[in-house]
C-alpha positions as CSV (number, residue, x, y, z in Angstrom):
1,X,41.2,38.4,62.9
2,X,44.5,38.1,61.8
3,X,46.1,35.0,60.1
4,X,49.4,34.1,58.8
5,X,50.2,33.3,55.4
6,X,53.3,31.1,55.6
7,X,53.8,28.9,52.2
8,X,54.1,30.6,49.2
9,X,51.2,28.4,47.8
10,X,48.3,30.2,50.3
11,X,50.0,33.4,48.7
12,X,49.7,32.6,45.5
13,X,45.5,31.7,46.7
14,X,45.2,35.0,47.7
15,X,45.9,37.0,44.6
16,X,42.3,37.8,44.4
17,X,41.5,39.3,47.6
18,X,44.9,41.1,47.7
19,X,44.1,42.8,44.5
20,X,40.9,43.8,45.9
21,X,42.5,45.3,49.1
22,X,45.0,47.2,46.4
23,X,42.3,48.6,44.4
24,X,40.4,49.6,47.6
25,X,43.7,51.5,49.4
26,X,43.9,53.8,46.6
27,X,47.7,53.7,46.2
28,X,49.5,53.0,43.2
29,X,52.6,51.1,44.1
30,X,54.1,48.7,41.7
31,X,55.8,46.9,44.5
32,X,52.4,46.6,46.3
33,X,50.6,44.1,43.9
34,X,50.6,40.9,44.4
35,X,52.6,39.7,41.2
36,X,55.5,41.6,41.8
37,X,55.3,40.5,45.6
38,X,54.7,36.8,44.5
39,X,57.9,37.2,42.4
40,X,59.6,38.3,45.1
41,X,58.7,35.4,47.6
42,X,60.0,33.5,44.7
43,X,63.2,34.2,44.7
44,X,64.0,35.8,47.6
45,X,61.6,34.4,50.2
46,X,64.5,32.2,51.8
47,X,62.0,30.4,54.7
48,X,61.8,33.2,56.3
49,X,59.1,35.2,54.4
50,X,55.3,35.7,55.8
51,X,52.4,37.6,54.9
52,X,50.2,38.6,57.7
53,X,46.3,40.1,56.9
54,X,43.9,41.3,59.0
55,X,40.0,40.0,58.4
56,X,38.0,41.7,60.4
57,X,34.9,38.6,60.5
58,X,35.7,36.8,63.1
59,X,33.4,34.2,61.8
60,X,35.9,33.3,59.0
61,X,38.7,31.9,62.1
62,X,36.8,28.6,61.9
63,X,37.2,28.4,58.0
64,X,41.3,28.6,58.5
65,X,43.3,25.2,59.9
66,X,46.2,25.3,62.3
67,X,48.9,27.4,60.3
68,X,51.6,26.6,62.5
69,X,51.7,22.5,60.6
70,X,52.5,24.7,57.4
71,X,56.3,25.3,56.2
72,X,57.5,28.6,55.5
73,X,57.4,30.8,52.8
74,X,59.9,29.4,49.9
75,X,60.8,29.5,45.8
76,X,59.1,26.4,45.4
77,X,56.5,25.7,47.5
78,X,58.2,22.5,48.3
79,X,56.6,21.4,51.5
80,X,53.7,23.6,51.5
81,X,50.2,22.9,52.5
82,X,47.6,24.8,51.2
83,X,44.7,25.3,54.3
84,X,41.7,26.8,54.2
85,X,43.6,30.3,54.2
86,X,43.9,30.8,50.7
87,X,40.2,29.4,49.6
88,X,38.2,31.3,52.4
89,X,39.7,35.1,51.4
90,X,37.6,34.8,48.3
91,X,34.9,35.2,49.9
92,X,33.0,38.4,49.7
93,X,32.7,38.6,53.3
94,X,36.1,38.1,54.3
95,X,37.3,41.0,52.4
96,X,40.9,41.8,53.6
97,X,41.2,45.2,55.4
98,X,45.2,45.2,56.0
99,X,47.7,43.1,54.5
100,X,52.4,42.6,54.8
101,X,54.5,40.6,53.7
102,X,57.6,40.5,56.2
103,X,61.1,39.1,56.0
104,X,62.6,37.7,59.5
105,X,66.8,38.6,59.5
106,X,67.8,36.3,62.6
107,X,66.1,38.5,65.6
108,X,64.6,41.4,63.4
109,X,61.4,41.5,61.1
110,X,61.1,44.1,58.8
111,X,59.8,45.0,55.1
112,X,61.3,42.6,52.3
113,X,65.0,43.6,51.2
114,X,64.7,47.0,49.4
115,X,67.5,46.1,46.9
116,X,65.3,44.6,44.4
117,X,61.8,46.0,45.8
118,X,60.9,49.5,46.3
119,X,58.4,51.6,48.5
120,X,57.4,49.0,51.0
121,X,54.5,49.7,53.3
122,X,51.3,48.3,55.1
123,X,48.2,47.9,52.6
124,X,45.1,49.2,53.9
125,X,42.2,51.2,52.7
126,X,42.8,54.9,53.1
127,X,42.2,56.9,56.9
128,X,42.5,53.2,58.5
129,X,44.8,52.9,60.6
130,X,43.7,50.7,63.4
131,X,44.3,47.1,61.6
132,X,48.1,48.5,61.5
133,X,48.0,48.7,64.9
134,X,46.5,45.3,65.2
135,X,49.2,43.8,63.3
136,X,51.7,45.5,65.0
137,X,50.7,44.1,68.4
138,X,50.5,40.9,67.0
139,X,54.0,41.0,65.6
140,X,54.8,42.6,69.8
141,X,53.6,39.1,71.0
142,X,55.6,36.5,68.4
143,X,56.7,34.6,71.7
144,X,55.1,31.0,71.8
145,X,52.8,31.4,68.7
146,X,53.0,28.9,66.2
147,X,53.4,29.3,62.4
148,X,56.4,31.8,62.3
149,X,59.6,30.2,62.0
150,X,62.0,31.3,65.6
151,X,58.9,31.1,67.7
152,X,60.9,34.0,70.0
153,X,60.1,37.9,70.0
154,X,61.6,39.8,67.4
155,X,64.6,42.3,69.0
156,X,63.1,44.9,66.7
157,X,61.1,45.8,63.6
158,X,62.7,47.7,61.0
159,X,60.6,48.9,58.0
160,X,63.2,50.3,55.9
161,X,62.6,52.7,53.2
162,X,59.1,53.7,54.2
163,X,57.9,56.9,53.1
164,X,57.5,59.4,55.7
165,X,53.8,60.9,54.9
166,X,52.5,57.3,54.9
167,X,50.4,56.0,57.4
168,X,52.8,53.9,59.5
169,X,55.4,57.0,60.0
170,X,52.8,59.9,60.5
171,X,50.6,57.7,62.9
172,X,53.5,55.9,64.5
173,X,53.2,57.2,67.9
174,X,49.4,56.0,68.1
175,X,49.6,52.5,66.1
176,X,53.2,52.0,68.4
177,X,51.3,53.0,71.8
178,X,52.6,51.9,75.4
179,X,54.0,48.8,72.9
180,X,57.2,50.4,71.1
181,X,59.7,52.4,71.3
182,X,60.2,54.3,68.0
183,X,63.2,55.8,65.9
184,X,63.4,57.1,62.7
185,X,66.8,56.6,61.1
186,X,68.7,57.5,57.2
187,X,66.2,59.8,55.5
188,X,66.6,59.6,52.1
189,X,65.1,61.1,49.0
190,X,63.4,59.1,46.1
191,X,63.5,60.8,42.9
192,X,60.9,61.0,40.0
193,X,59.3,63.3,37.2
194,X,55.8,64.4,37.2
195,X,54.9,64.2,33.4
196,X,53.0,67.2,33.1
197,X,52.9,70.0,30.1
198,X,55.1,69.9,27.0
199,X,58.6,68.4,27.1
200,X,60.4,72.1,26.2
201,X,58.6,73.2,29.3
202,X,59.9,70.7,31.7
203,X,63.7,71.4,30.3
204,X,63.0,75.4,31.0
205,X,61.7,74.3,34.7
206,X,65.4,72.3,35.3
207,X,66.8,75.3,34.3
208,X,68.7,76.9,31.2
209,X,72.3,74.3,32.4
210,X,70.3,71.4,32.5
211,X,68.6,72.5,29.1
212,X,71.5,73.6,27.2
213,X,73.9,70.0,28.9
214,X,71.2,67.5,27.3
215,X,71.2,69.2,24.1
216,X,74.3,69.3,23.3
217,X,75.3,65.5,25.0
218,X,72.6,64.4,22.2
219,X,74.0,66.4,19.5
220,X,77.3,65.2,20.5
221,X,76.7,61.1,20.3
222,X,74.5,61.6,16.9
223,X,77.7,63.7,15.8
224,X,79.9,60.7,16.7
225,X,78.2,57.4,16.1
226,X,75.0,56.1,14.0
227,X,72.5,56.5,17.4
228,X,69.7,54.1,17.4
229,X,67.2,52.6,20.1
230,X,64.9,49.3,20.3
231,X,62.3,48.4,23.1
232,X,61.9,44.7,24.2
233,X,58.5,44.3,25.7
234,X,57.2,40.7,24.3
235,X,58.1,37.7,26.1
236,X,60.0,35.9,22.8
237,X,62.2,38.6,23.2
238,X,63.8,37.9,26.9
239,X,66.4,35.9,25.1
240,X,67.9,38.9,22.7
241,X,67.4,41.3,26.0
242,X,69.0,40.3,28.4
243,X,72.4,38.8,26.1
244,X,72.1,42.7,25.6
245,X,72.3,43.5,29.2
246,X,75.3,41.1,29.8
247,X,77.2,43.0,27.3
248,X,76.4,46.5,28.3
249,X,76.8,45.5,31.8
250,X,80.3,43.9,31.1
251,X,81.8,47.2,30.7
252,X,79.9,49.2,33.8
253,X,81.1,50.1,36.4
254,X,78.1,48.3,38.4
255,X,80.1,45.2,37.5
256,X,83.2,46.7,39.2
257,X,81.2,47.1,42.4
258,X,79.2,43.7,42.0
259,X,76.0,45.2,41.8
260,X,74.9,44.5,38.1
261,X,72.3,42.4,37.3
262,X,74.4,39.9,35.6
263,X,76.3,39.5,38.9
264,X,74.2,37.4,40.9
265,X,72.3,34.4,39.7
266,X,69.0,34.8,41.7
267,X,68.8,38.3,40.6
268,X,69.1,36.8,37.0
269,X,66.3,34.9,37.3
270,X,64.3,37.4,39.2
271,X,64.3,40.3,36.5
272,X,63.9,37.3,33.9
273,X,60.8,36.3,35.8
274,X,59.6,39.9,36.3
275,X,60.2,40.8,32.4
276,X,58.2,37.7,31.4
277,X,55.6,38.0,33.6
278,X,54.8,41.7,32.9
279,X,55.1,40.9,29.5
280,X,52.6,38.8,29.4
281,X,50.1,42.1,30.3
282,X,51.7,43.9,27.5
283,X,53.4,46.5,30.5
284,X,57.4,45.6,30.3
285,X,59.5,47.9,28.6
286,X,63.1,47.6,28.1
287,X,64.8,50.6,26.0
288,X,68.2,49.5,24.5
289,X,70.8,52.7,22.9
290,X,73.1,51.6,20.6
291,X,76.2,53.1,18.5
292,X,76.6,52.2,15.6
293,X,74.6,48.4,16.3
294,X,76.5,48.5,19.3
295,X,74.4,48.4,22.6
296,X,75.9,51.1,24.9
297,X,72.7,51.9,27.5
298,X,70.3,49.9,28.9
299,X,66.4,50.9,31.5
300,X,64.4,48.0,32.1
301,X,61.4,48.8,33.4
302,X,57.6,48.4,34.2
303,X,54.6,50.4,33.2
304,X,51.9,50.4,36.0
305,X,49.1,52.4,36.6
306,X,50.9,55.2,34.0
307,X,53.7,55.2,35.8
308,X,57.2,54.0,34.7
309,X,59.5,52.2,37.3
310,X,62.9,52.2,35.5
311,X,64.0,49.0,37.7
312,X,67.6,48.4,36.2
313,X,69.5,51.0,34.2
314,X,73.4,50.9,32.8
315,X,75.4,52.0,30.7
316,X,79.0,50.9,28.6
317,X,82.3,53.0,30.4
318,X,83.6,52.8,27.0
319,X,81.4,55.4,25.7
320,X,81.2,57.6,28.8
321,X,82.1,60.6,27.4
322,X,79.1,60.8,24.9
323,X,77.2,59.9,28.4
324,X,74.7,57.1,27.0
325,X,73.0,56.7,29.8
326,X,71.6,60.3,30.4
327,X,71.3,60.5,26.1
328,X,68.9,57.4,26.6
329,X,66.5,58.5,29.8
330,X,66.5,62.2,27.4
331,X,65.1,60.4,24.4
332,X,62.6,58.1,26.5
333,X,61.6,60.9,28.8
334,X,60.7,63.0,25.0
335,X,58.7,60.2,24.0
336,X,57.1,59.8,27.5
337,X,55.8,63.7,27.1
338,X,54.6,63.1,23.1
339,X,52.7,60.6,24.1
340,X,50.8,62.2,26.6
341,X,50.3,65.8,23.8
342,X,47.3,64.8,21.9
343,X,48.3,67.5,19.3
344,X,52.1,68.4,20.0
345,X,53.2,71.3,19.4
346,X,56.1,72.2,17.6
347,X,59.3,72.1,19.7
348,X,60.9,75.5,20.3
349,X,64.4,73.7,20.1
350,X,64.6,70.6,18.1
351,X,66.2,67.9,20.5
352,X,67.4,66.2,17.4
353,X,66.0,62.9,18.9
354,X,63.0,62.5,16.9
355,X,63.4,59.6,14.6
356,X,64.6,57.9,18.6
357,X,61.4,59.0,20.3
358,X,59.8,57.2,17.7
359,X,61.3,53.8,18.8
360,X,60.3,54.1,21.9
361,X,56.7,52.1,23.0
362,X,54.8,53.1,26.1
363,X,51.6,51.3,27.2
364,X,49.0,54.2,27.1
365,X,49.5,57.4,28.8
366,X,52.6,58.1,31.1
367,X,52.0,60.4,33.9
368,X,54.8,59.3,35.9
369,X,58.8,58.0,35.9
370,X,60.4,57.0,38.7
371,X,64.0,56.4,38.8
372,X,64.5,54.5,42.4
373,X,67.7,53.4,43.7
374,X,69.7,55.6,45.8
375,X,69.7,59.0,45.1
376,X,72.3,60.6,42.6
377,X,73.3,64.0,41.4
378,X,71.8,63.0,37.7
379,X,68.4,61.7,39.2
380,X,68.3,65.4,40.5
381,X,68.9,67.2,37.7
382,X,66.3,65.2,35.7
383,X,63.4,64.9,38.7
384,X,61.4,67.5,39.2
385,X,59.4,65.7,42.3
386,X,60.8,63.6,45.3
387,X,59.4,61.7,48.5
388,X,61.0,61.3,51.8
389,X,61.8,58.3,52.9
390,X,63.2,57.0,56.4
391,X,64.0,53.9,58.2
392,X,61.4,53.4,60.6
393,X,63.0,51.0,63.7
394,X,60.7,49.8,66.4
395,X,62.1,48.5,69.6
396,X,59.6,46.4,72.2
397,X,59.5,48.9,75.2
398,X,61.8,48.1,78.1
399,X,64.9,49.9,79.7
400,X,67.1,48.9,77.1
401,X,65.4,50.3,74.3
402,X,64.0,53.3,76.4
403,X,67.9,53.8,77.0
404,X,68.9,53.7,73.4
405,X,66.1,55.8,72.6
406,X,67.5,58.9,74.4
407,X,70.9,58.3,73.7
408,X,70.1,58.4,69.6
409,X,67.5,61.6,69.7
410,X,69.2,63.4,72.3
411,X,72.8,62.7,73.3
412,X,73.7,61.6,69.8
413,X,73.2,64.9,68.3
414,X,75.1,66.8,71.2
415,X,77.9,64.7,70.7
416,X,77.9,65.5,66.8
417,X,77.4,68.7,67.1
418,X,81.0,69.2,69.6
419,X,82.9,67.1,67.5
420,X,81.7,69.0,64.5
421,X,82.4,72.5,66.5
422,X,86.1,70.7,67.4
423,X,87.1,69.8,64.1
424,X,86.3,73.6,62.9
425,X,88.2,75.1,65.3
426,X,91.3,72.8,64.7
427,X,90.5,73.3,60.8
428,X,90.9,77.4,61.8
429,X,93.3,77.0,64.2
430,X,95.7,75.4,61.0
């Protein structure tokens, strides 16, 4: 009932029946679908990626060959052999009812690295939740089975960045059972903006600051410089991008802390993969600002079921005063809301980013932009919704991890709270 999907080949032969199990679990999650995970594997798979789905006809095991003889997950498929995995999941009857793809770091499996992917989670078809727990005892009983690279059980699971209303956190005590021990570590907050009425109305709900700030930051760079924008969204135009993003992200201040895109080779080739391939369905957008013809902000991004994933944003420290970046999110966010009015009416305060907005392309209507990353005081003051998110680690029951357990949820936070109560009375005590 459950197999393993080890080369990146067999995931590649499953993009049908993935899709299907998307369309069926009624999410909409980008980094869900089975091209952004295939471009993922593809980069970042490093031997050590697997997929694991749950088919619920058991007649379909005799369709699948030994997938222990297979090599693991990797960029190029070298060494793969494709079994009867991929060609039997198109079947109608062996629709998938859960699917993951996992990363193994030495002892512990987890979701895929969260730096370049977002929102990881278990796919399955809505108020189903016992192929999760399936899959989680298979993952309990790694020892000996063939197919997964280690043959040994995993120290601990660790699905970080999963959202705390979905289905693995809010059912974790029943899908973990008498197998796991369970902690919930870092919560975090996600940031977005729900797309909804005029954009003057969503500036009054920030507040009269946050109204009266973007104004005038606008104002202030069209004051200054010639301010124009351009969006990139064909493939023949990857070239001209990203020579735009090395330049803007020459002078950031992610290149100070090595974390722009222009940084790390891989993650080159990764977003030039992504932009092509989302191209290619007419949904990647890239919005460039410039001053006076020089690029000073960058969001590269991906519309998916009407929402907008801004994936990589930057912006020049040359020009930080006139505070490109947030002057570029204003004039996309503007153009997000027009598109949506089917007769706009007339603002009650002209933003003075009109002729901008009109350089701006979306891909149908926009319901949705989510900034992702880690969270920031800007991404506040823009977002007017957020999810929870935690790390979710699960320890195979024993008295080791039954020992950890109560030291974190109950010692730990008696220990924080005297040091906290000591440091206050020494602070007063000054």
């Amino acid at each position: 009932m459950i197999q393993v999907i080890n080369t990146f080949s067999e995931f590649q032969n499953i993009e049908q029946s993935w899709d299907d199990l998307y369309q069926r679990s009624l999410v909409s999650n980008l980094f869900l679908t089975h091209t952004w995970l295939s471009l993922w594997i593809k980069h970042f798979g490093d031997d050590q990626t697997f997929a694991l789905l749950y088919v619920p006809d058991a007649s379909w095991q005799g369709q699948v060959n030994d997938t222990g003889r297979s090599s693991q997950v990797n960029g190029a498929g070298r060494g793969s052999q494709v079994n009867g995995a991929g060609r039997g999941l198109e079947d109608e009857r062996c629709r998938l009812e859960a699917g993951v793809v996992l990363k193994r770091y030495n002892k512990t499996i987890g979701f895929i690295e969260t730096d370049f992917s977002y929102y990881p989670d278990f796919l399955s078809p809505p108020h189903s939740t016992a192929p999760i727990r399936d899959l989680l005892n298979y993952l309990k009983g790694l020892e000996g089975r063939r197919g997964l690279k280690g043959n040994h059980l995993p120290s601990k699971l660790v699905f970080a960045g999963a959202r705390v209303n979905s289905a693995l956190c809010k059912n974790v005590e029943i899908l973990a059972q008498d197998q796991w021990v369970a902690i919930f570590k870092y919560p975090s907050k996600m940031r977005s903006i729900v797309l909804s009425g005029t954009f003057d109305s969503y500036l009054k709900s920030q507040g009269a600051k946050f109204k009266s700030e973007i104004r005038r930051k606008v104002r202030r760079a069209q004051s200054n410089y010639r301010v124009s924008l351009k969006t990139f969204s064909r493939g023949d135009e990857k070239g001209e991008l990203f020579e735009t993003v090395r330049s803007v992200e020459q002078d950031s201040w992610k290149t100070q802390e090595g974390s722009a895109i222009i940084d790390n080779e891989k993650q080159l080739h990764f977003y030039g993969d992504v932009f092509t391939r989302y191209a290619e369905q007419d949904k990647a957008r890239a919005y460039v600002l410039y001053f006076d013809d020089r690029p000073v902000s960058f969001i590269m991004g991906i519309l998916s079921d009407h929402t907008y994933y801004a994936l990589k944003t930057s912006y020049r420290l040359l020009y930080r005063e006139y505070s490109p970046g947030l002057v570029l999110f204003a004039t996309v966010i503007e153009s997000f809301f027009k598109g949506k009015a089917v007769h706009p009416a007339p603002a009650e305060h002209p933003s003075d980013v009109g002729s901008l907005c009109s350089a701006v392309r979306p891909c149908g209507e926009v319901n949705r932009l989510e900034f992702l990353g880690s969270d920031a005081r800007w991404k506040g003051e823009f977002s007017n919704h957020q999810e929870d998110f935690c790390t979710l680690e699960l320890y195979p029951i024993g008295p080791k991890s039954l020992s950890y357990y109560i030291l974190y949820k109950y010692v730990r936070p008696v220990v924080k709270r005297l040091f906290h109560e000591k440091l206050t009375t020494a602070f007063r005590g000054r």
